[in-house]
Backbone as ProteinMPNN parsed JSONL, in Angstrom:
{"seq_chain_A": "XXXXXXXXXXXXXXXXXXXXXXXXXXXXXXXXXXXXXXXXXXXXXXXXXXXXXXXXXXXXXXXXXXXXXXXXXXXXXXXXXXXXXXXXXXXXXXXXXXXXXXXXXXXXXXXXXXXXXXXXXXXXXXXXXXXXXXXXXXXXXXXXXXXXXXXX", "coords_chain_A": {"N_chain_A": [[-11.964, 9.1, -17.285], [-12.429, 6.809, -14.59], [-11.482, 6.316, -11.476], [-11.335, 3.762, -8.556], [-11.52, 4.015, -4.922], [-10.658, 3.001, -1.912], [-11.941, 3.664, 1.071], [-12.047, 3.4, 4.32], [-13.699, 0.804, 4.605], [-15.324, 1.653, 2.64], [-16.008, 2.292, -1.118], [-15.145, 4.904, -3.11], [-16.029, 6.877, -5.848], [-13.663, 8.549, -7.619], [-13.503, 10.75, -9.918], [-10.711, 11.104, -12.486], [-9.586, 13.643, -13.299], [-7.416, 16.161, -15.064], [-5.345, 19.408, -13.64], [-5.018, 22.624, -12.945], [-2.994, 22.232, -11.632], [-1.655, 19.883, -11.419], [-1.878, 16.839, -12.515], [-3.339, 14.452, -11.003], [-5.352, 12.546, -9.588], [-8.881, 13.436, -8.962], [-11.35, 14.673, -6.692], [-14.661, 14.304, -6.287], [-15.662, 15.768, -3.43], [-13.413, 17.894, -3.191], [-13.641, 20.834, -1.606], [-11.956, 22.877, -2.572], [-12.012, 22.921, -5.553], [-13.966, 23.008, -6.759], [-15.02, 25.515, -5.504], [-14.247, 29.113, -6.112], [-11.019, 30.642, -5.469], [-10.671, 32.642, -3.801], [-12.968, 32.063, -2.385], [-12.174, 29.742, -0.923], [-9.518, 30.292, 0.139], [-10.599, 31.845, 2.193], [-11.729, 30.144, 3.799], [-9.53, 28.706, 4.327], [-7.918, 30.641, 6.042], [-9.21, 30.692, 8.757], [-7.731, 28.796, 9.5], [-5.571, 27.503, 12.487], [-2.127, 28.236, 12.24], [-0.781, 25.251, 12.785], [-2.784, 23.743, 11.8], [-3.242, 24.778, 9.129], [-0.313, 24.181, 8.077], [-0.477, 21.713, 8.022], [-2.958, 21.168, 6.065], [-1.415, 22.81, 3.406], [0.431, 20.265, 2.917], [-2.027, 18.495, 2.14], [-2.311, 18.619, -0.4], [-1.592, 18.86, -3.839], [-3.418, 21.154, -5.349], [-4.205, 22.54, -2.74], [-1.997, 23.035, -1.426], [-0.701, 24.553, -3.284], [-2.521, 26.926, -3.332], [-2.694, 27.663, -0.547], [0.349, 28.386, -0.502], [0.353, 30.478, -2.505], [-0.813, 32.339, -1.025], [0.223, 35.565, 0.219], [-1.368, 36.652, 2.511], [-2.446, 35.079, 3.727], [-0.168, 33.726, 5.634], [1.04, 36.423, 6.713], [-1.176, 37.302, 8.369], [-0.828, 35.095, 10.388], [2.015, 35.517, 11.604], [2.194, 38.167, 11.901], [0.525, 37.888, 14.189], [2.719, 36.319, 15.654], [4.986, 38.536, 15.866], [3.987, 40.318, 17.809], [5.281, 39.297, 19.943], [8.317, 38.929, 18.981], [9.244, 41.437, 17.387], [10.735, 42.961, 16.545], [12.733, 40.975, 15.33], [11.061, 40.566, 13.15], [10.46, 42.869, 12.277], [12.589, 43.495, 10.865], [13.147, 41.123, 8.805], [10.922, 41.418, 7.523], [12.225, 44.335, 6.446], [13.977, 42.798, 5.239], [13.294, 41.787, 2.888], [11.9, 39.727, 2.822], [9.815, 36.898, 2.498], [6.38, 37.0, 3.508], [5.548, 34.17, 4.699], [8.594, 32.828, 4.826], [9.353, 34.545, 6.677], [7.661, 34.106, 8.832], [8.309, 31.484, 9.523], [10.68, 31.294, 9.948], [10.373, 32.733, 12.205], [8.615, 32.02, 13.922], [8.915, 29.519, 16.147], [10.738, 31.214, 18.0], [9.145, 33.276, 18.908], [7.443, 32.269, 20.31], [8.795, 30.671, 22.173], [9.931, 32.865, 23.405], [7.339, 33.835, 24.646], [6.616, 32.482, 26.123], [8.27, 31.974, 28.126], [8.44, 35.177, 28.981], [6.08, 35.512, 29.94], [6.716, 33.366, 32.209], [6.297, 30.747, 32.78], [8.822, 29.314, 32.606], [10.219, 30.449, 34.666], [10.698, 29.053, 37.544], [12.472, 27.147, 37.171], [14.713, 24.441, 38.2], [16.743, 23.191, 37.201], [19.009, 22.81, 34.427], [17.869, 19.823, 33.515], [15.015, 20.107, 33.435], [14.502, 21.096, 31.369], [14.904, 19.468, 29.281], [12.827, 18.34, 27.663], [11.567, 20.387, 26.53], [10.883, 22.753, 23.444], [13.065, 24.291, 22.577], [15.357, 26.972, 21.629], [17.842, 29.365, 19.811], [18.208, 31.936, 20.821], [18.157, 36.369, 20.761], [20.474, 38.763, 22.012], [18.597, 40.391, 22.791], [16.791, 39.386, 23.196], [16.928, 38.047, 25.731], [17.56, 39.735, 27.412], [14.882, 40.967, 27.512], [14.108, 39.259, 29.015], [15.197, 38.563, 31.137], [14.714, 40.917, 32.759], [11.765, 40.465, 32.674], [11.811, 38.701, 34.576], [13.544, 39.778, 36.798], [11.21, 41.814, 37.472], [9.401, 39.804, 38.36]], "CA_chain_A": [[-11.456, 7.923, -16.617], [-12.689, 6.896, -13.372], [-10.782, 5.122, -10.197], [-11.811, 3.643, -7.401], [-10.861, 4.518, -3.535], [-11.398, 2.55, -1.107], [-11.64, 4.342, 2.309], [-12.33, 2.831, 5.648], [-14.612, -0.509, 3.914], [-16.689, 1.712, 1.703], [-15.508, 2.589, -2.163], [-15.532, 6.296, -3.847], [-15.609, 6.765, -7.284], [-13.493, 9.709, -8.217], [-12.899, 11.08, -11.423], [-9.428, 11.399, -12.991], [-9.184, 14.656, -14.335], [-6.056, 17.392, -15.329], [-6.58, 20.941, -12.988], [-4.024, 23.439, -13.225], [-1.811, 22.185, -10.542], [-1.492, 18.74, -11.581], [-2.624, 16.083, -13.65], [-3.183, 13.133, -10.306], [-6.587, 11.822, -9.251], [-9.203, 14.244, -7.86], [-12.446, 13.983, -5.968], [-15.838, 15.521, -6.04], [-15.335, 16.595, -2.184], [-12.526, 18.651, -2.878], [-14.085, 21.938, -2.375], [-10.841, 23.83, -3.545], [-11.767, 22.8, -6.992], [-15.556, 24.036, -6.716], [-15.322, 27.045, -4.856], [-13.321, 30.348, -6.325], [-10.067, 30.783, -5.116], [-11.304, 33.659, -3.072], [-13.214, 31.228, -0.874], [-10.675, 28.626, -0.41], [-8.389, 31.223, 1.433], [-11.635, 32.189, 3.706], [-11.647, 29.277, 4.573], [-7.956, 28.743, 5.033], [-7.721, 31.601, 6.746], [-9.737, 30.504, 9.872], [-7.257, 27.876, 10.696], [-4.275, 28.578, 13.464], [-0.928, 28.081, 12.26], [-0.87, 24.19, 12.698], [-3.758, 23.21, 10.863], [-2.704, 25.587, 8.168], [0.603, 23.738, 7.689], [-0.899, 20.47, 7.655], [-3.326, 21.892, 4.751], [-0.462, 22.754, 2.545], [0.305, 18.779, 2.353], [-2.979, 17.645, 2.048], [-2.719, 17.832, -1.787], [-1.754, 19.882, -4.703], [-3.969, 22.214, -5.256], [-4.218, 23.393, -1.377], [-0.432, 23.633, -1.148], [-0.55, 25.693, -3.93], [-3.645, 28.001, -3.009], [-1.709, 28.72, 0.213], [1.907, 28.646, -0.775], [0.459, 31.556, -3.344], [-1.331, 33.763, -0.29], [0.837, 35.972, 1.049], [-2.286, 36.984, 3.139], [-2.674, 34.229, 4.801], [1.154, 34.129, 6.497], [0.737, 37.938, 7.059], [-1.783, 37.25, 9.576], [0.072, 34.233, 11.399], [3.473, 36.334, 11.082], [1.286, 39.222, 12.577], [0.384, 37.203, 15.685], [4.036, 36.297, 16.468], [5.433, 39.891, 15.794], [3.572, 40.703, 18.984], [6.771, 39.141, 20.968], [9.708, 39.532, 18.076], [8.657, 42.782, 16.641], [12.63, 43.268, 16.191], [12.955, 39.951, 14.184], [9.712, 40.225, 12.294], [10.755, 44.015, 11.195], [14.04, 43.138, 10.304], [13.091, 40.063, 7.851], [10.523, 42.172, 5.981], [12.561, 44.941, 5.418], [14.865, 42.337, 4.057], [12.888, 41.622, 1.056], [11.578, 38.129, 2.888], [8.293, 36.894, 2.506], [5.511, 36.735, 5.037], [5.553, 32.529, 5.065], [9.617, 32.651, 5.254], [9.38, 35.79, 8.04], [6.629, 33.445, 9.946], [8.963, 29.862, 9.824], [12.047, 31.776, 10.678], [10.422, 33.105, 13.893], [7.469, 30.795, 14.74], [9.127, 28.964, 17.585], [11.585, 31.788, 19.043], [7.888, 33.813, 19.188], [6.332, 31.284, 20.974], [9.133, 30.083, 23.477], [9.87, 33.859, 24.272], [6.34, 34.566, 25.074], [6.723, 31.266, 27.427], [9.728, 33.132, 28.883], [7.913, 36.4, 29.136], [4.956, 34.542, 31.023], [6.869, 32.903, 33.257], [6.655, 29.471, 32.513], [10.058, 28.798, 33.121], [10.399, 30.712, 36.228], [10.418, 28.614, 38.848], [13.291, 25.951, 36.808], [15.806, 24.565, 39.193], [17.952, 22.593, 36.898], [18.878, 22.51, 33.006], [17.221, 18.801, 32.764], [13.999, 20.042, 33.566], [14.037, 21.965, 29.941], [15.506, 19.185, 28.26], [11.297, 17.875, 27.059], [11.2, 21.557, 25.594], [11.484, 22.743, 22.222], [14.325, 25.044, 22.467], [15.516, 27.567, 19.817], [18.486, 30.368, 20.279], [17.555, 33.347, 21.327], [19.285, 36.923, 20.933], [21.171, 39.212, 23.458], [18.422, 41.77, 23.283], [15.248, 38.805, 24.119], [17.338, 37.379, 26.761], [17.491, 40.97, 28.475], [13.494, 41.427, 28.107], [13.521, 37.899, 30.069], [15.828, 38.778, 32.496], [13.776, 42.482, 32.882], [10.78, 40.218, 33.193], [12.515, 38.011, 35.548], [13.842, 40.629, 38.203], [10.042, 42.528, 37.762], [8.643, 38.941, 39.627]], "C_chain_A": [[-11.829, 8.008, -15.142], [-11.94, 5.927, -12.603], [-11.623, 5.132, -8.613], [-11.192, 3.604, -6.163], [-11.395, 3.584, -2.598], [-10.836, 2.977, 0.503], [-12.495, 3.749, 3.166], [-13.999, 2.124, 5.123], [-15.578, 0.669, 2.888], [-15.48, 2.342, 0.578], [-15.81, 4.362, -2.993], [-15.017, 6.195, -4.949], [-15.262, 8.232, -7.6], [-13.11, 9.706, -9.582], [-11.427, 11.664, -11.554], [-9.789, 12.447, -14.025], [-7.701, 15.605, -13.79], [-6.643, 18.44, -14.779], [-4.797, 21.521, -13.546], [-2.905, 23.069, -12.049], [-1.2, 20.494, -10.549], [-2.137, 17.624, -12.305], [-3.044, 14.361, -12.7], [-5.204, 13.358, -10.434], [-7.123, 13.36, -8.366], [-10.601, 13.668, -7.603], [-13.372, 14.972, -5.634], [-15.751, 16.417, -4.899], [-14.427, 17.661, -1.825], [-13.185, 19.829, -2.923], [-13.179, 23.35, -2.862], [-11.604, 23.57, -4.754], [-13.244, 23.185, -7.764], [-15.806, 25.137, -6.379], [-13.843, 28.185, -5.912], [-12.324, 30.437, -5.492], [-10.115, 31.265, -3.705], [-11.761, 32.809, -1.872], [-12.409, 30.486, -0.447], [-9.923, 29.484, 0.409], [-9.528, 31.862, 2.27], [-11.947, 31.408, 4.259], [-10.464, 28.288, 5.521], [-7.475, 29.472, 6.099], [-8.327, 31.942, 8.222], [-8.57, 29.298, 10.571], [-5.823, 28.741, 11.273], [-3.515, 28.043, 12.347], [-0.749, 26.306, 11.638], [-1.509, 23.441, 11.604], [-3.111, 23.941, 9.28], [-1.361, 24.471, 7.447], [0.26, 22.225, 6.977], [-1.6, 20.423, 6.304], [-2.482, 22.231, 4.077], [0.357, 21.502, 2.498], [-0.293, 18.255, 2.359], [-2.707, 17.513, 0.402], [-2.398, 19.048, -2.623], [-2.121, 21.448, -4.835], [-3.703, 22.716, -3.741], [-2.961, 23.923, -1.513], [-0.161, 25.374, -2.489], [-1.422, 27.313, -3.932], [-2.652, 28.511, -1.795], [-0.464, 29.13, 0.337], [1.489, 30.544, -1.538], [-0.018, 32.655, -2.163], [-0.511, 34.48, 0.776], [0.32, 36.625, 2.538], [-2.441, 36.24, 4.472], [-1.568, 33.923, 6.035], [1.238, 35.062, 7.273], [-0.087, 37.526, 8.433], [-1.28, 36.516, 10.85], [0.913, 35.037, 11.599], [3.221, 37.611, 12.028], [1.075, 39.398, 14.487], [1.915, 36.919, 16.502], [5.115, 37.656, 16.329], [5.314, 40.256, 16.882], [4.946, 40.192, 20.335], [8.358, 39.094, 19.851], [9.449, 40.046, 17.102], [9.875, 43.003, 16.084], [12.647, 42.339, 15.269], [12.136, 39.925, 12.815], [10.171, 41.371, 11.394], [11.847, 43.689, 10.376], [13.912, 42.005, 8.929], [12.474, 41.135, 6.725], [10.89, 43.328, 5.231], [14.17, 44.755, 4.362], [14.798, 41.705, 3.08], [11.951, 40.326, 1.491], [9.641, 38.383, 3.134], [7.505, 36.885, 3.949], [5.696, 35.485, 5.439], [7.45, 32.513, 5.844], [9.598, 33.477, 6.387], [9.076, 34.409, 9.25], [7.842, 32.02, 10.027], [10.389, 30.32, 10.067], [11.709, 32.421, 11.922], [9.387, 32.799, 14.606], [7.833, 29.979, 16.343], [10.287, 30.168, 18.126], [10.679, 32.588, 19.444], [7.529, 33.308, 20.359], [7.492, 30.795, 22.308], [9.619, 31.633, 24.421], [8.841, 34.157, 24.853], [6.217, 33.507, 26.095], [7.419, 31.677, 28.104], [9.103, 34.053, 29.502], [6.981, 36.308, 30.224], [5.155, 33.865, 31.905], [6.489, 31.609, 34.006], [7.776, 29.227, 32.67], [10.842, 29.408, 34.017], [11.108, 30.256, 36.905], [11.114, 26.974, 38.371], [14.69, 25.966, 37.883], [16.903, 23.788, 38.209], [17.888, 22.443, 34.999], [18.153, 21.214, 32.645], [15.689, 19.202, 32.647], [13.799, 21.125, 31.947], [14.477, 21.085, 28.908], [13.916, 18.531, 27.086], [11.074, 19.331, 26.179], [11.717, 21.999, 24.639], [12.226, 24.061, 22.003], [15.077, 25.577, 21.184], [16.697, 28.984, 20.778], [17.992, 31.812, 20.06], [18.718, 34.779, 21.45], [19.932, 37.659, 21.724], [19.718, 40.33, 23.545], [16.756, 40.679, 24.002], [15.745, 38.307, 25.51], [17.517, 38.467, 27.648], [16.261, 41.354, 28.267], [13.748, 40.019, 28.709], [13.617, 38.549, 30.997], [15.105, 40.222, 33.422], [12.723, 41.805, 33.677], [11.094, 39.56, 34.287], [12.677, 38.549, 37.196], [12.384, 41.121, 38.209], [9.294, 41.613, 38.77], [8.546, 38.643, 40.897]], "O_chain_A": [[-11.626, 9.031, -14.489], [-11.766, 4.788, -13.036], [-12.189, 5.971, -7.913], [-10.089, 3.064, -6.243], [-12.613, 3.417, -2.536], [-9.738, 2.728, 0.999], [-13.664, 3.559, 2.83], [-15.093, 2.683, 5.21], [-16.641, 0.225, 2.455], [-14.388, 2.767, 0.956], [-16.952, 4.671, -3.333], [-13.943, 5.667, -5.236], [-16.134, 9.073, -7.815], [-12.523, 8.83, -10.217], [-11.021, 12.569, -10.825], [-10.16, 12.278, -15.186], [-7.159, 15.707, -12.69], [-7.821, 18.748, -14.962], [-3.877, 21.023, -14.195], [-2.015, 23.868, -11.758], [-0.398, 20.064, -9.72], [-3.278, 17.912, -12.667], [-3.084, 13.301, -13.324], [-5.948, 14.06, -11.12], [-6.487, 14.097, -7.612], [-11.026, 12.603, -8.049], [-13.217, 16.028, -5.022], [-15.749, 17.635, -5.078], [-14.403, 18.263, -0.752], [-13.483, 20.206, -4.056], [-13.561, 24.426, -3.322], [-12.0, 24.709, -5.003], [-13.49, 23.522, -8.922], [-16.73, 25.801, -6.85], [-12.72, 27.782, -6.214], [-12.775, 30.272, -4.358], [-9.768, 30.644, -2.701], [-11.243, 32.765, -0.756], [-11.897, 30.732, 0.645], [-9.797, 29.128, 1.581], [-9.085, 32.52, 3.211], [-12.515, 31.618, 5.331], [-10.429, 27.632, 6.562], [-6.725, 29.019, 6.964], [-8.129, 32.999, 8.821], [-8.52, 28.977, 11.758], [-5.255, 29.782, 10.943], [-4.126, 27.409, 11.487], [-0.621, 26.036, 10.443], [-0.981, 22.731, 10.749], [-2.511, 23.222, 8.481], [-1.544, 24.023, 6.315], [0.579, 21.763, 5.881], [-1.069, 19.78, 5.398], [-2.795, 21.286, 3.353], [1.326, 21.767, 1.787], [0.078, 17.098, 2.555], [-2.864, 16.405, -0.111], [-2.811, 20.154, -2.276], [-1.503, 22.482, -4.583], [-2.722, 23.458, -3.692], [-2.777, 25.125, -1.7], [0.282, 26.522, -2.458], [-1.064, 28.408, -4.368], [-1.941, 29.509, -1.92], [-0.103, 30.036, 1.088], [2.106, 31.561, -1.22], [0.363, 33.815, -2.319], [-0.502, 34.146, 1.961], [1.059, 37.0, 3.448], [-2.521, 36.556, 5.659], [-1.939, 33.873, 7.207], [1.475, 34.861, 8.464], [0.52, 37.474, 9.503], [-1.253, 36.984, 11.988], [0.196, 35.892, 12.119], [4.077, 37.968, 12.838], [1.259, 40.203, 15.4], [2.166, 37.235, 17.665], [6.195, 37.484, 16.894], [6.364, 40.65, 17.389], [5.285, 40.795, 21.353], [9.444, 39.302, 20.392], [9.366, 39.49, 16.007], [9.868, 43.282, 14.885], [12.57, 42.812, 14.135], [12.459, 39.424, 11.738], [10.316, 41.237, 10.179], [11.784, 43.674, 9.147], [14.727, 42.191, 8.026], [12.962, 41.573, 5.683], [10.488, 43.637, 4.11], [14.892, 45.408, 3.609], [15.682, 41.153, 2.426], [11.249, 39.848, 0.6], [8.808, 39.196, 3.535], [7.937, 36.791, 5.098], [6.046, 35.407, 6.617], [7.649, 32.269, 7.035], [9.968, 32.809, 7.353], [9.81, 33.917, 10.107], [8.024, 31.775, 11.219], [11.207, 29.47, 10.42], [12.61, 32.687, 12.717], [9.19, 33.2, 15.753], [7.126, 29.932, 17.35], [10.858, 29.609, 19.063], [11.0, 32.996, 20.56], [7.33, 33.995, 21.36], [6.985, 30.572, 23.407], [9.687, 31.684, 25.649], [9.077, 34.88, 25.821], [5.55, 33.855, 27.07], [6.871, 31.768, 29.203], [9.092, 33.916, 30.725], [7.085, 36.94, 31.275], [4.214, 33.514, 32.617], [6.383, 31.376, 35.21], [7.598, 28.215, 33.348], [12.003, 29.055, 34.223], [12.209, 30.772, 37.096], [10.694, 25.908, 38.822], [15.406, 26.897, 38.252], [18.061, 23.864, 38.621], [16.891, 22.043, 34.398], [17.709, 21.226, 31.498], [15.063, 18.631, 31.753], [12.783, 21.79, 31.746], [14.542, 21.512, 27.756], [14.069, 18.348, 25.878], [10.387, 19.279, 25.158], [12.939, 21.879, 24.554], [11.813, 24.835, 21.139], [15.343, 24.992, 20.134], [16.501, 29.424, 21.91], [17.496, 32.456, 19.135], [19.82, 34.638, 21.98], [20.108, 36.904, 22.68], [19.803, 41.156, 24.454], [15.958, 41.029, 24.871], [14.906, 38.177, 26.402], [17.65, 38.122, 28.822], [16.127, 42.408, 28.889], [12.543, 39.843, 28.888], [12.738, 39.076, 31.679], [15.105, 40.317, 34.649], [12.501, 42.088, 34.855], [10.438, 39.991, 35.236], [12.254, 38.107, 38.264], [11.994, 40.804, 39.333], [8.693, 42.069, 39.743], [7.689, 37.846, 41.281]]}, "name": "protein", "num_of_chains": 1, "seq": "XXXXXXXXXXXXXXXXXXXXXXXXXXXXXXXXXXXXXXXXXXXXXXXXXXXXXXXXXXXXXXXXXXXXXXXXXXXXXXXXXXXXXXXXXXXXXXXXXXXXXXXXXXXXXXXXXXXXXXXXXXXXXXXXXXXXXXXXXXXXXXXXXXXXXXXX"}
């Protein structure tokens, strides 16, 4: 069975077939569904973080290629360890995955290492943080701030 697409004035004819992750509409271009598994996550595995996420709702299959790689998290997860090494240890030796580790400390990573860097330095008043994406923080990051803080 074939359907037709019609994307920005021109028509694609994909084929309706059943894959192992679903039984919707797919499309010659997908190259998840041509390439080995194997490649699909080498190629996953070049994007940051962002892109990555976005790719796990492009479609089926993807979500499911990277929902399954614990590989691919590991490495993101990896990168934000580097500022909550404490949080990061603590998750995995509480059984939690690399993806859950990484989305339980993705933004307190990222606004401590804004902290750390000294981006918010030189703030004179709580409104000027109210545009930022703010996450609680625990007694032991708020004494490396303050460490980094007095060192300036």
């Amino acid at each position: 069975m074939y359907v037709s697409k019609r994307i920005s004035n021109a028509y694609f004819v994909c084929e309706r077939r059943p894959t192992l992750t679903s039984a919707t509409e797919t499309c010659p271009h997908n190259f998840a569904e041509m390439l080995p598994t194997e490649m699909s996550l080498k190629i996953f595995s070049e994007l940051d973080i962002d892109s990555l996420c976005s790719a796990l709702l492009t479609c089926k299959l993807w979500h499911h290629i990277i929902e399954d790689s614990d590989h691919l998290w590991r490495n993101h997860c990896l990168t934000v360890r580097a500022f909550c090494q404490q949080e990061i240890d603590g998750d995995r030796q509480y059984g939690l995955s690399w993806k859950v580790t990484l989305v339980r400390n993705y933004r307190r990573g990222f606004l401590k290492r804004e902290w750390l860097r000294g981006r918010y330095s030189n703030i004179h008043s709580a409104d000027e943080l109210l545009d930022r994406n703010m996450c609680s923080l625990d007694v032991e990051t708020w004494g490396e701030i303050l460490k980094a803080e007095l060192e300036r």
